[in-house]
N, C-alpha and C positions, 0 to 999 in steps of 0.2 A: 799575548796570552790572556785569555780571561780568568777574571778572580773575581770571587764571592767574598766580602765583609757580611758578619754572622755578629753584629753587636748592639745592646743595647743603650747606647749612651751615645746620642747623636753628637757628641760635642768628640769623643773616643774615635768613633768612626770615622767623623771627616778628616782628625789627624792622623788616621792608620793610612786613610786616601792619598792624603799628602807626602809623606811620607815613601807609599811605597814609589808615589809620580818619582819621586827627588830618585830615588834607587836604581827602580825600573821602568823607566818611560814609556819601553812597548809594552807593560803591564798595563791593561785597561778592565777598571770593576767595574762589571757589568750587575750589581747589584750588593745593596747594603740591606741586611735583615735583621729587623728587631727582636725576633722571640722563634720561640719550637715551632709553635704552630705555622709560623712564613718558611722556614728551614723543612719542614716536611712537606708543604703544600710546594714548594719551589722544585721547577722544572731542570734540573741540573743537566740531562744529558742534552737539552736541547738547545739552549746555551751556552752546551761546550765548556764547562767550567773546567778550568783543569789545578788548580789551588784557592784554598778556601782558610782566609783567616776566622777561626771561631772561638766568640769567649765561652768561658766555661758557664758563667752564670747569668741567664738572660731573664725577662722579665717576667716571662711566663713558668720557669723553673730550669732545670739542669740543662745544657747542650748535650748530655750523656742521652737522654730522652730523643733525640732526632735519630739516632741507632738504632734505637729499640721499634722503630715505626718504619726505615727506610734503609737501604741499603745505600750506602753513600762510600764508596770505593774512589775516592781521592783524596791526593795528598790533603793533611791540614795542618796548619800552623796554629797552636790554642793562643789563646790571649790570656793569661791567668797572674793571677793576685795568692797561687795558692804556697805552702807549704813545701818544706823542702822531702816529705814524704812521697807530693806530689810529683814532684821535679827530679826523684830518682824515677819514679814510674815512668815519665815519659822517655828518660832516656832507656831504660830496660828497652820499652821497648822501638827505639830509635822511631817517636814521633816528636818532633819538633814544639818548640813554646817559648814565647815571649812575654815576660816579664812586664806589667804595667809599673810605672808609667814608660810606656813602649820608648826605647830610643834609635834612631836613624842606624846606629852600628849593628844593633843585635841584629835588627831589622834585615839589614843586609847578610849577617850571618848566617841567618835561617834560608832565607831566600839559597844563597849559595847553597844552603845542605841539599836542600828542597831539589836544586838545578843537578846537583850532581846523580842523584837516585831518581832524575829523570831517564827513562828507558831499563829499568831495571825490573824485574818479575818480583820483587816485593809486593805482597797482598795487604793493603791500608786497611780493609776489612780487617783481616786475621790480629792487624795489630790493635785495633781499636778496641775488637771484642777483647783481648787482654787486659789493653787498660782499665776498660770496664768493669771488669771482674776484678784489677787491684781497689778498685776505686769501693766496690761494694764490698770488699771484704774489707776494708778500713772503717767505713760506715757502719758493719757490724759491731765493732768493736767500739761501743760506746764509752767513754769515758762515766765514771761514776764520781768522782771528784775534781776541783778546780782547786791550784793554789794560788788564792787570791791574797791582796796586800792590807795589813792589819795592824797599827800601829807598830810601823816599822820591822812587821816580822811577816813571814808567808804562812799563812795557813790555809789549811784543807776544808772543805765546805762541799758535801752533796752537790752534785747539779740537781737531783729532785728539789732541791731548797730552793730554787730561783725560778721568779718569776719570769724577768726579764732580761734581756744583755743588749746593749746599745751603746753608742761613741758618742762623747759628750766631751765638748773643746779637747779635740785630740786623743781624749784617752777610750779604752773601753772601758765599760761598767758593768756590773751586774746586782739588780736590784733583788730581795729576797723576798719569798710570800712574809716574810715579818718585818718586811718595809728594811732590810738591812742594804747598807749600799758599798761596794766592794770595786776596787780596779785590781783589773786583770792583766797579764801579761800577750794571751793571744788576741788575735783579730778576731772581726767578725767571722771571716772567712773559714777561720781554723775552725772557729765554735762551730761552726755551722754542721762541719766535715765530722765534727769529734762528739757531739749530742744526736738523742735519740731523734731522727724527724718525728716521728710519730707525736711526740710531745709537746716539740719546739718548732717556730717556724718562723721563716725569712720572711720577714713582711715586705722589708724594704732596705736598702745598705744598710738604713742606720738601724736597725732593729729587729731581734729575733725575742720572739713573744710564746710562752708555754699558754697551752689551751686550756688547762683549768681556768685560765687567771682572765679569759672574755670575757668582759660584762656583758657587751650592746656590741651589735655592726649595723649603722645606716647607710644608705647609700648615700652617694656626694656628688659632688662634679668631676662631667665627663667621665660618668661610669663608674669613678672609683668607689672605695669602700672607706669608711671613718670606723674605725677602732675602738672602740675604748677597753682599758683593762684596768684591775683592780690587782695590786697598786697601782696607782695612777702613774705612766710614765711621765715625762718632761718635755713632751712636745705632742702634736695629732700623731697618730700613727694612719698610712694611708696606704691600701691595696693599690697597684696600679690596677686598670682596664683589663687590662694584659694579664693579671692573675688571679684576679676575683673568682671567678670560676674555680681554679687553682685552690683557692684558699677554700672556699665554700665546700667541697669537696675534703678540704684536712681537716674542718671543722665538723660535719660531719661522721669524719673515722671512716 
């Protein structure tokens, strides 16, 4: 049976490969993709794909975004890091996910689901556009405040007040345009999902940066983009290849 890997983290991918060898032997991936734009250029009926592992968050921006461009009417199994808001959605609507960091059991769990509601007249389409639409309607509903940790007590703080959110030795942060520095409770992943994009944006894992706060973008090696913002964060911040475009565009408006 041929299967598609949809991930960007070459280091993820080849233990998803592994993995599924260990499981399903006559399973052979006949291709591993890094971003939207390979997922939409990629010739799926010709190939014969018939299960496609896809992460949610690829380098060029959402997997939600290969929908919107292509009709892709096969099963998938997501790869996701996300929330447990997320994780009723999928099963609403009985599409399949696996939890990073992926293990060998769930692995097989899905698979098994996947093999059962083979020859079945469920439309993957029909479900996916559902998800989609849970997914945008949560995205509407921007969060207006964060409770962040404050000599020993939580308190509340605008997300308009911050400039930046980023993980630093394990924890998350968030810096404030008056230079204030704050740990949080959610991931990156949540924030991501629960702030306005328009305002905020994924540069990279470790960092989601508000667009007031750009100083400078030069370009760098290999295509990338060099960042600077004001506050100054704690490390380069750096566009992959794969999203400059992407960003140039948010920056923009």
């Amino acid at each position: 049976m041929n299967v598609v890997i949809v991930e960007d983290e070459e280091r993820a991918a080849n233990r998803l490969q592994q993995l599924i060898k260990a499981v399903r032997p006559s399973f052979e991936v006949v291709a591993k993709l890094e971003t939207v734009r390979e997922a939409i250029a990629y010739n799926w009926d010709e190939n014969g794909v018939k299960l496609v592992f896809l992460d949610i968050h690829l380098a060029d921006g959402s997997s939600f975004e290969i929908f919107k461009s292509i009709q892709l009417d096969i099963p998938i199994i997501f790869t996701t890091a996300y929330d447990q808001y997320a994780l009723d959605a999928f099963q609403v609507n009985s599409i399949d996910y696996l939890l990073k960091p992926i293990q060998e059991e769930s692995l097989e769990e899905a698979i098994i689901k996947f093999e059962k509601r083979l020859g079945t007249n469920d439309s993957e389409s029909e479900k996916l556009s559902q998800l989609i639409d849970l997914f945008q309607n949560k995205s509407q509903a921007n969060l207006k405040n964060l409770l962040v940790h404050h000599k020993q007590k939580l308190i509340p703080v605008a997300v308009e007040e911050f400039a930046f959110f980023f993980i630093e030795n394990g924890l998350v942060k968030g810096r404030t345009l008056k230079n204030e520095l704050y740990i949080l409770d959610q991931n990156l992943d949540e924030l991501e999902q629960s702030i306005d994009s328009k305002i905020f944006y994924r540069a990279n894992r470790q960092i989601i940066i508000r667009d007031k706060c750009i100083s400078s973008i030069e370009s760098y090696f290999n295509s990338r983009l060099l960042v600077s913002i004001h506050p100054a964060a704690p490390f380069e911040i750096l566009i992959s290849k794969a999203k400059a475009r992407e960003f140039k565009e948010w920056v923009q408006g």
